[in-house]
VOLUM-99503 format. One record per residue (C-alpha): residue number from 0; x, y, z. Coordinates in steps of 0.001 Angstrom, whole numbers, plus 524288, in hexadecimal, padded with zeros to 5 digits. Example, Ala and Ser with C-alpha at 12.3 -4.5 7.8 and 13.67 -1.06 7.14 Angstrom:
2
{site 0,{8300C,7EE6C,81E78}}
{site 1,{83566,7FBDC,81BE4}}
END
This chain:
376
{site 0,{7906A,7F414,7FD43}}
{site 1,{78F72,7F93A,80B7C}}
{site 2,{79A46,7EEB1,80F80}}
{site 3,{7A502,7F6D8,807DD}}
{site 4,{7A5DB,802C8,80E9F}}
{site 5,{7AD9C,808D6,819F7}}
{site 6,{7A3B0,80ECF,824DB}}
{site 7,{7AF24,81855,828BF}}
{site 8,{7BBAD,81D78,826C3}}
{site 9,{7C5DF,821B8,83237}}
{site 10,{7D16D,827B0,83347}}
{site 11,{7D896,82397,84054}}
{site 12,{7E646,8281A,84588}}
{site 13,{7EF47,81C2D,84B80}}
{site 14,{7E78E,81E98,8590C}}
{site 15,{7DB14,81A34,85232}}
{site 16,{7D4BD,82880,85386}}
{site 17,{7CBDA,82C41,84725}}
{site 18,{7D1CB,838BA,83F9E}}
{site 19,{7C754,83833,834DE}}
{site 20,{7BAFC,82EF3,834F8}}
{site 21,{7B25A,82FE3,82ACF}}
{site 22,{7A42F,82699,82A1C}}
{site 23,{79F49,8228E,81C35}}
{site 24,{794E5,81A4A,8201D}}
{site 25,{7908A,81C9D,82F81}}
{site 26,{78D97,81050,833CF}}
{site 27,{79AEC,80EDD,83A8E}}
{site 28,{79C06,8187B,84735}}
{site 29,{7A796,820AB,844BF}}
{site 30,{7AA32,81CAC,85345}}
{site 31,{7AD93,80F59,84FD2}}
{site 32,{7BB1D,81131,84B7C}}
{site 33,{7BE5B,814F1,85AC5}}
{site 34,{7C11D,80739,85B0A}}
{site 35,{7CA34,8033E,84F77}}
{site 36,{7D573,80679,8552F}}
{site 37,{7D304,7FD9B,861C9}}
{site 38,{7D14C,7F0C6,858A6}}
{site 39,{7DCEF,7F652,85184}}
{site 40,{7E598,7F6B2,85C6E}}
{site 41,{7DEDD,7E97E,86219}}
{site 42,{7E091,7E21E,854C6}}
{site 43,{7EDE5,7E6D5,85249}}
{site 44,{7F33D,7E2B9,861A5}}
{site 45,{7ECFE,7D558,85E3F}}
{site 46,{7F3C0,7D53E,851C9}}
{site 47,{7E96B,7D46A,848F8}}
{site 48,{7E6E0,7E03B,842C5}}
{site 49,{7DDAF,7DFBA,835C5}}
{site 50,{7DB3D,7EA6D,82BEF}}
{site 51,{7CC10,7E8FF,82E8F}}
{site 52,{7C8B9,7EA99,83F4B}}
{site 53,{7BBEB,7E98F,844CE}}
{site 54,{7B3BA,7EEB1,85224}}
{site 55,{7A92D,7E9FB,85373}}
{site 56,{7A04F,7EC1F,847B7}}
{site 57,{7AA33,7F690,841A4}}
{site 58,{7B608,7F224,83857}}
{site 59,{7C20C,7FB1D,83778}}
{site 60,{7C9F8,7F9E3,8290B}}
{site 61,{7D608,80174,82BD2}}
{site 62,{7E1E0,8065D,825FB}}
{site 63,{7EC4A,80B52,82BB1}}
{site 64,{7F511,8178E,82684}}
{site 65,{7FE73,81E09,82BAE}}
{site 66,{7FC60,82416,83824}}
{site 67,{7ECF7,8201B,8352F}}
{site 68,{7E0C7,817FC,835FC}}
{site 69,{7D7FD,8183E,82B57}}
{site 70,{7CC32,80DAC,82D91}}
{site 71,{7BFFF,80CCC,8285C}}
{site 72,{7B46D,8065D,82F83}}
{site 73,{7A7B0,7FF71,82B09}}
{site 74,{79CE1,7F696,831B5}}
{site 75,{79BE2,7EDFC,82559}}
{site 76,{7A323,7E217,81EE3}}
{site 77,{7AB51,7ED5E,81573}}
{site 78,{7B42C,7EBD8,80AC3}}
{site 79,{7BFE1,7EB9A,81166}}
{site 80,{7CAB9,7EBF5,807C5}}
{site 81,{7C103,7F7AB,80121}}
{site 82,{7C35B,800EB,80DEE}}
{site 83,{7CFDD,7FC87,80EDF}}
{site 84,{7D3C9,8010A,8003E}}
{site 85,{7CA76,80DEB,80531}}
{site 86,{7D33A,80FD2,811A7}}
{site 87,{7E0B6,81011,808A9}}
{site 88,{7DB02,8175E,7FF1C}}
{site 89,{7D6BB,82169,809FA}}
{site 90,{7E512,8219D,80D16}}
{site 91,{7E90E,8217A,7FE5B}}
{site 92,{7E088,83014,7FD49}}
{site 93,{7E562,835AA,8091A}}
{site 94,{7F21B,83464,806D2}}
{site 95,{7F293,83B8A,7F9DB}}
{site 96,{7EA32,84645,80093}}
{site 97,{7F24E,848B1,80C93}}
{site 98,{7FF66,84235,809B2}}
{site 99,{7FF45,83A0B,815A3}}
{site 100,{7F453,83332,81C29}}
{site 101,{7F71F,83443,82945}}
{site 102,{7EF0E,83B1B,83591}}
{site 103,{7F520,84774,83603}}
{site 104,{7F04A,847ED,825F9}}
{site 105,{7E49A,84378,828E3}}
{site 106,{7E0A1,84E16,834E6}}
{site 107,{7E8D2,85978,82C80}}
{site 108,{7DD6B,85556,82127}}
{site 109,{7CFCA,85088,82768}}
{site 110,{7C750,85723,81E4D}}
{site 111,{7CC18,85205,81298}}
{site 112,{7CECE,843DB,818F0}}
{site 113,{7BF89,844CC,81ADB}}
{site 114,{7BB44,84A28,80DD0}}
{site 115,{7C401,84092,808E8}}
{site 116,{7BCCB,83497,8105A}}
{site 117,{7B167,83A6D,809A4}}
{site 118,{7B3D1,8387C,7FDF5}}
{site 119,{7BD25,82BB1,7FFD3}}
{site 120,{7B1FE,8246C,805ED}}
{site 121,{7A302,825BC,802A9}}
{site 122,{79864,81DD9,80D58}}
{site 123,{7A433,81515,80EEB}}
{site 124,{7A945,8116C,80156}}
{site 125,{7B40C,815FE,7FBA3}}
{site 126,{7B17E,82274,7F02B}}
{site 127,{7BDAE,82AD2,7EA34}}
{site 128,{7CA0A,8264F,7EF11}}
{site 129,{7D20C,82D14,7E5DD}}
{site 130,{7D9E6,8367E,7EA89}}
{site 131,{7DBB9,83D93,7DDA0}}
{site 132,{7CDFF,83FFF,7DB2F}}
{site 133,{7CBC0,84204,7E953}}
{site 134,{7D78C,84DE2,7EA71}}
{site 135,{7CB6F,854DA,7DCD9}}
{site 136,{7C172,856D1,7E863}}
{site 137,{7C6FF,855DE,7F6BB}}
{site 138,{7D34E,85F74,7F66D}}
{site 139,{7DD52,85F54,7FF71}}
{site 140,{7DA57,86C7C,804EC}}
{site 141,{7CF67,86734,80CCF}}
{site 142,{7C40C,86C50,80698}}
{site 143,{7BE3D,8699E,7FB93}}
{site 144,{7BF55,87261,7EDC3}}
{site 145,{7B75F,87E25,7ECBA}}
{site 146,{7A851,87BC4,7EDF1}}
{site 147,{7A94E,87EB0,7DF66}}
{site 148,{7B27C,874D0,7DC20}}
{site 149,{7AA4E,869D1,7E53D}}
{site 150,{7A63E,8607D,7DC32}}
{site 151,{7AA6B,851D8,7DC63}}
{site 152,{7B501,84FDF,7D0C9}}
{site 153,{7AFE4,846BD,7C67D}}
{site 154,{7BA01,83E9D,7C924}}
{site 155,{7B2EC,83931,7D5AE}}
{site 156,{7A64F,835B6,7CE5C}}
{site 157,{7AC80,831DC,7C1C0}}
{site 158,{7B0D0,822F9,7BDD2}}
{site 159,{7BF80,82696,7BDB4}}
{site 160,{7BD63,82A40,7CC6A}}
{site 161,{7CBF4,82C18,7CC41}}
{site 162,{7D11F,83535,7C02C}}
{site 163,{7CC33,842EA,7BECC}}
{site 164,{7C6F9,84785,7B29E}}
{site 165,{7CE2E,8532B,7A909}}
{site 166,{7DD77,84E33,7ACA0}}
{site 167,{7E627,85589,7A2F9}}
{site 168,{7F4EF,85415,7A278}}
{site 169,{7FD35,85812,79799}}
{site 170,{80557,84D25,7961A}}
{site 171,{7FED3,83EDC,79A91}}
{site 172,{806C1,83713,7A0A6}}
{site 173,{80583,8297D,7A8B6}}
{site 174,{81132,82445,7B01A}}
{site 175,{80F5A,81648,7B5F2}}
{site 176,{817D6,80ED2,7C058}}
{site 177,{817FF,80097,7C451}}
{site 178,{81D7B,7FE19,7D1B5}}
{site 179,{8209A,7F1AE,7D5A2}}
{site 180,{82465,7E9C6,7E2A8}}
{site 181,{82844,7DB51,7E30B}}
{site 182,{82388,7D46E,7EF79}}
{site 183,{82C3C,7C6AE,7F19D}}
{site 184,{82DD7,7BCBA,7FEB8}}
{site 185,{83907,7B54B,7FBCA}}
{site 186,{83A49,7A800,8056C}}
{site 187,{845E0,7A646,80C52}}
{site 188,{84B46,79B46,801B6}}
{site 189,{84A47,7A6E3,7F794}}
{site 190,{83F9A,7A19A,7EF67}}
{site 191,{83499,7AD2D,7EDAE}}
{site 192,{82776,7A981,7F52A}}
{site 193,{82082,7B650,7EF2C}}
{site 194,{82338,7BFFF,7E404}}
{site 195,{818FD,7CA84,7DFED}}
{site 196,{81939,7D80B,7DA91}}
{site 197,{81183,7E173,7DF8E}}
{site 198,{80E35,7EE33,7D5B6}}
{site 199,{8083E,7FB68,7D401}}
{site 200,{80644,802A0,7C934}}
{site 201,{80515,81329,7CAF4}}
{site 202,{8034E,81CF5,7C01A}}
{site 203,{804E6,82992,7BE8E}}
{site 204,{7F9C1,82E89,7B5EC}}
{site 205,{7F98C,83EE9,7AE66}}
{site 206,{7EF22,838BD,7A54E}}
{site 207,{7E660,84401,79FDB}}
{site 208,{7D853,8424D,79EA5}}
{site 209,{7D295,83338,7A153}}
{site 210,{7DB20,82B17,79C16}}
{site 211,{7D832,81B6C,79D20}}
{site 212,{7E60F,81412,79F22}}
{site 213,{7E932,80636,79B66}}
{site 214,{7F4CA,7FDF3,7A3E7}}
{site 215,{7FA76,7F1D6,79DFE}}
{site 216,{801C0,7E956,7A653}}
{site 217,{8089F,7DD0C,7A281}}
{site 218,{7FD09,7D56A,7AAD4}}
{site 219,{7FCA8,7C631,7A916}}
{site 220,{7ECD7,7C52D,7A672}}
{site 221,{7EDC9,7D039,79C4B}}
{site 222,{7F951,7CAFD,7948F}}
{site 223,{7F060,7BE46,79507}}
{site 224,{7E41F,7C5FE,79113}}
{site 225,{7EAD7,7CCD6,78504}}
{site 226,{7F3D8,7BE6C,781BA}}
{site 227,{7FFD7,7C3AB,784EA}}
{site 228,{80ABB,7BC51,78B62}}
{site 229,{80CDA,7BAF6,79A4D}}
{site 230,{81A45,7BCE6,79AD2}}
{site 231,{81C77,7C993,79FAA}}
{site 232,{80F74,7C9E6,7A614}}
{site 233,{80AEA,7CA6F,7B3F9}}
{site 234,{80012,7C599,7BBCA}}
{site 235,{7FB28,7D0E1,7C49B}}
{site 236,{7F534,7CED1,7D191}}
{site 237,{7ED67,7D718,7DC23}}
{site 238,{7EC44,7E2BF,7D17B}}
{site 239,{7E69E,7EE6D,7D677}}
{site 240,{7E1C2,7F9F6,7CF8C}}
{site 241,{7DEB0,8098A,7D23C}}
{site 242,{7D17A,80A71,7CFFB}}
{site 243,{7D36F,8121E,7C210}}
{site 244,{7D561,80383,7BA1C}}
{site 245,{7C9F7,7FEE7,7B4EA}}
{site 246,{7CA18,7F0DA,7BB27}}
{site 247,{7BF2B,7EC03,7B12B}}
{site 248,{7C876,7EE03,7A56F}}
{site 249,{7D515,7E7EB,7AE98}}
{site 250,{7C9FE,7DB1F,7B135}}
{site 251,{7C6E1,7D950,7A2C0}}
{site 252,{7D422,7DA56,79CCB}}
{site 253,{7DF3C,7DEC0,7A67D}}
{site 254,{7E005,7EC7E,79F87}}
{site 255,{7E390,7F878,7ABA6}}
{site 256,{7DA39,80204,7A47A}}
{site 257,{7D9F4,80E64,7AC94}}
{site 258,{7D587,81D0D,7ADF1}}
{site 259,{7E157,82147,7B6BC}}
{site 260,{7E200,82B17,7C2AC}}
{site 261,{7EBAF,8378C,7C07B}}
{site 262,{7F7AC,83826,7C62E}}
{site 263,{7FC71,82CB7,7CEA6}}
{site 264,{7F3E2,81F2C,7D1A2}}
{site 265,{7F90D,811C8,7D383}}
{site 266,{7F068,80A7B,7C810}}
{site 267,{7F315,7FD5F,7CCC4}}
{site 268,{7F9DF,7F0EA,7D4D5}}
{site 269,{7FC40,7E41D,7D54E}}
{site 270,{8042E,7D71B,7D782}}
{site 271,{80D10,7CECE,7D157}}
{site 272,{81124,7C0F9,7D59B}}
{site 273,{81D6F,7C168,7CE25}}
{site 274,{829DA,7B94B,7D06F}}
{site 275,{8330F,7C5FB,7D1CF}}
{site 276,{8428C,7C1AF,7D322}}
{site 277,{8445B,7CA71,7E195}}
{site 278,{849FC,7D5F4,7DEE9}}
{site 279,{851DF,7D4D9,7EAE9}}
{site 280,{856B6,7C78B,7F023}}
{site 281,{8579B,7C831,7FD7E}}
{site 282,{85E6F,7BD7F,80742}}
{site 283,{861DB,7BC6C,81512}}
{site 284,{86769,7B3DE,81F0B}}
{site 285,{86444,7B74B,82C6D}}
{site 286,{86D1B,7AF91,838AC}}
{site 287,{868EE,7AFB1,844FB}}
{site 288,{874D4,7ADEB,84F81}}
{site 289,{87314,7AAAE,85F2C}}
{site 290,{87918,7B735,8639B}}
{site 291,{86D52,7BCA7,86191}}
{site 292,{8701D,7C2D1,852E1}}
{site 293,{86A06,7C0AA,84579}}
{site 294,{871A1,7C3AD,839C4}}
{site 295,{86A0B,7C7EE,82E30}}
{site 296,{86EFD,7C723,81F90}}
{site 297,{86819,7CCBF,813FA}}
{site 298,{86D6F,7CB83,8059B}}
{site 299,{864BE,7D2F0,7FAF4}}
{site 300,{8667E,7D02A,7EBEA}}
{site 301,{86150,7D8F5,7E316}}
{site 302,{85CE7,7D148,7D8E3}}
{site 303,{857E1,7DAC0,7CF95}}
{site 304,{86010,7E0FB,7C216}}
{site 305,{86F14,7E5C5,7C65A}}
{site 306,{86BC4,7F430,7C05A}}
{site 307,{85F18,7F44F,7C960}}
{site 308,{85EFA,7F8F0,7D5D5}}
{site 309,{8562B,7F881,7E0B6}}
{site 310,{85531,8042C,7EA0C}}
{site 311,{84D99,80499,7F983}}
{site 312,{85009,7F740,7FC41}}
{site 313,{84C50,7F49B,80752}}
{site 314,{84E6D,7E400,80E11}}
{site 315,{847C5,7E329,81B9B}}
{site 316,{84C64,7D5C1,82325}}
{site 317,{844BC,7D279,82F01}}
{site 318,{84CD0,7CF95,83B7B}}
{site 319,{8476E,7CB67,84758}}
{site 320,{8411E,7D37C,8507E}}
{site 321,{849A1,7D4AA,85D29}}
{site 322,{855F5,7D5A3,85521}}
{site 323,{85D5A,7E2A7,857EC}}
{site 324,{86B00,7EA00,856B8}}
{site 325,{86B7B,7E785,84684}}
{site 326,{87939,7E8D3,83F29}}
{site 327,{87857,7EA29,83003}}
{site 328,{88176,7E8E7,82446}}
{site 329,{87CD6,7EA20,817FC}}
{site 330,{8836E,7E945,80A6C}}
{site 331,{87B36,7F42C,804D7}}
{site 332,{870D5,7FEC7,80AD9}}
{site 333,{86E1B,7FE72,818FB}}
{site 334,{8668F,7F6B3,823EF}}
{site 335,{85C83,7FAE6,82E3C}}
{site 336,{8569E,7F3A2,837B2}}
{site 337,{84769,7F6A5,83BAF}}
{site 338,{84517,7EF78,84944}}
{site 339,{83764,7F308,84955}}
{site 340,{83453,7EAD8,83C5E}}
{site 341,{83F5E,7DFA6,83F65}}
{site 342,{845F2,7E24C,831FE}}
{site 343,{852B7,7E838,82CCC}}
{site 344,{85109,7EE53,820DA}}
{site 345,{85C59,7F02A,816E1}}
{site 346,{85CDA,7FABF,80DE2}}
{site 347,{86315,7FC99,80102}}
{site 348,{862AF,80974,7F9A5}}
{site 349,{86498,8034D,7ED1D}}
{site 350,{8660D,7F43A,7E8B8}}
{site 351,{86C30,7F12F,7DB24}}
{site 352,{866F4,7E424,7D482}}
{site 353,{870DB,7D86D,7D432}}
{site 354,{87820,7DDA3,7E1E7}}
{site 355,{87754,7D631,7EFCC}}
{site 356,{87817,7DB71,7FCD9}}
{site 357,{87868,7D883,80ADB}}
{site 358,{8751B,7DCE3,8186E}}
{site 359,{877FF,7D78C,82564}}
{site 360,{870C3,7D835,8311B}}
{site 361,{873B1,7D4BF,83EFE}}
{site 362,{86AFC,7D5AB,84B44}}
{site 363,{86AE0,7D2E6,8587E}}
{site 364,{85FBA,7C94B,85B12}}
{site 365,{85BC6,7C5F5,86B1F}}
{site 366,{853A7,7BC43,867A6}}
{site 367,{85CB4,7B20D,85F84}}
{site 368,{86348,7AFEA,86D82}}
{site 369,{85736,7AE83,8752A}}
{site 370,{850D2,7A3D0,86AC3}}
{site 371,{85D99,79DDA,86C45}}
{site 372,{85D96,79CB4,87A94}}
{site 373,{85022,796BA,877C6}}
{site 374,{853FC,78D74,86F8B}}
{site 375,{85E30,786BB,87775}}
END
């Protein structure tokens, strides 16, 4: 069991200098992480930077946030993806503490950031990472409640580790919300090399007492496990859930049986691989001419019901690096080009289903000359 844990956590600013360091386990010298940021910096020059970096005997997993390091350090073959799940979650709780995780949070607050790591992280494995349960004992006035008041809440020796006994609203309520984004690489013939949907689903829980929820969801195995038909079924992929669904019950017989949290908590995610008609049909021509221009035209379908409309969109079209001195015209919304990604990206406000539009891009380009001159 040794091999799981984290030997250390560190919080570094972008210089590589430790705001907070806090040892679980002592057999890796605090001192050590002087040199993380030189294989850092050496990796990343070399172009091959890796989430996991090692000196000597001493591996680094690091995150980085904002205008910070967080990395965690241990001697031993760890779980890897474990302290990497601890590291976001470490995030995750100081965010809804201070707002923003950033270093100016982070030295406004060092006394709670370190009773915080205390109870986050016990001899280097990960213990109450709930931020709900954690906000019952470590208060954001920096001390602890009342000597009086001291003891641990149930809630942190207790099964449901993340629901607090004696809830009481007056009128019980559960609001649920299924968001949805469509991933798709069309090839430049039009046919569709990949279509998936990727999903979350949040609640909103004012649940009095401990209630135990049920989910049903039109999934393909349990529509095969109960005999019904698979026509309006799915096939879910990569599902992950918060820690509340009992996964025994989900193994047996694909039922999402859960004690939920109160208030808001994303319950679960997953993917699709679904053929989904693109909701916007994008084509472009692009002409390169010798005096040194490129000509750039982008027609977007929407392809979606005439009385829907799509609002943000936002079509980024790579252009080649050197190009400069843009001109635009667009049909609809504006265009904007970024020279420090190498894209122009066109924005529309709002994009009705059924309607077409167009925008027109010229650049200056140096090098279509110089290649030319090459070629002859």
């Amino acid at each position: 069991a040794g091999a799981m844990a984290a030997s250390a956590v560190f919080i570094l600013d972008l210089k590589g200098k430790p705001l907070i360091s806090r040892s679980y386990k002592g057999d890796v010298g605090l001192g050590e992480i002087e040199h993380f940021m030189g294989v850092l910096l050496q990796r990343e020059e070399e172009g091959t930077l890796t989430p996991v970096l090692t000196y000597g005997h001493v591996h680094f997993l690091w995150i980085k946030h904002a205008n910070l390091y967080l990395v965690a350090t241990t001697k031993k073959n760890g779980n890897a993806s474990l302290v990497f799940s601890f590291l976001y979650k470490v995030v995750e709780v100081f965010c809804e503490y201070f707002k923003e995780l950033e270093e100016e949070s982070v030295r406004d607050n060092f006394v709670i950031v370190y009773e915080l790591l205390d109870e986050l992280m016990d001899f280097g494995f990960p213990q109450t990472t709930d931020s709900k349960i954690l906000q019952e004992y470590i208060t954001q006035e920096g001390n602890k409640l009342e000597t009086g008041k001291s003891r641990v809440p149930t809630t942190v020796t207790n099964a449901v580790s993340w629901r607090s006994e004696g809830l009481r609203y007056k009128k019980n309520e559960v609001f649920i919300d299924v968001i949805e984004s469509v991933n798709l690489l069309v090839s430049a013939s039009g046919s569709v090399v990949l279509s998936e949907v990727v999903g979350t689903i949040k609640l909103k829980v004012f649940l009095s007492g401990m209630p135990e929820l049920r989910l049903g969801l039109n999934d393909r195995v349990l529509f095969e496990l109960t005999g019904r038909g698979k026509n309006k079924s799915v096939e879910l992929e990569d599902v992950k859930f918060h820690q509340c669904v009992r996964l025994s019950r989900f193994d047996n017989d694909r039922t999402i049986s859960f004690i939920p949290p109160d208030g808001d908590f994303e319950l679960m995610s997953y993917r699709l691989h679904t053929q989904v008609k693109p909701l916007i049909w994008i084509e472009s021509v692009i002409e390169k001419f010798s005096h040194s221009r490129v000509e750039i035209m982008v027609k977007a379908k929407g392809q979606f019901k005439k009385q829907s409309v799509a609002n943000g969109v936002e079509i980024s079209v790579p252009v080649p690096s050197d190009a400069d001195s843009p001109k635009f015209k667009t049909t609809v919304g504006s265009a904007r080009y970024l020279p420090e990604r190498n894209v122009v990206i066109w924005s529309i406000k709002s994009f009705p289903g059924g309607k077409e539009h167009l925008m027109r891009a010229h650049f200056g380009l140096p090098s279509v000359e110089k290649e030319e001159e090459e070629g002859r």
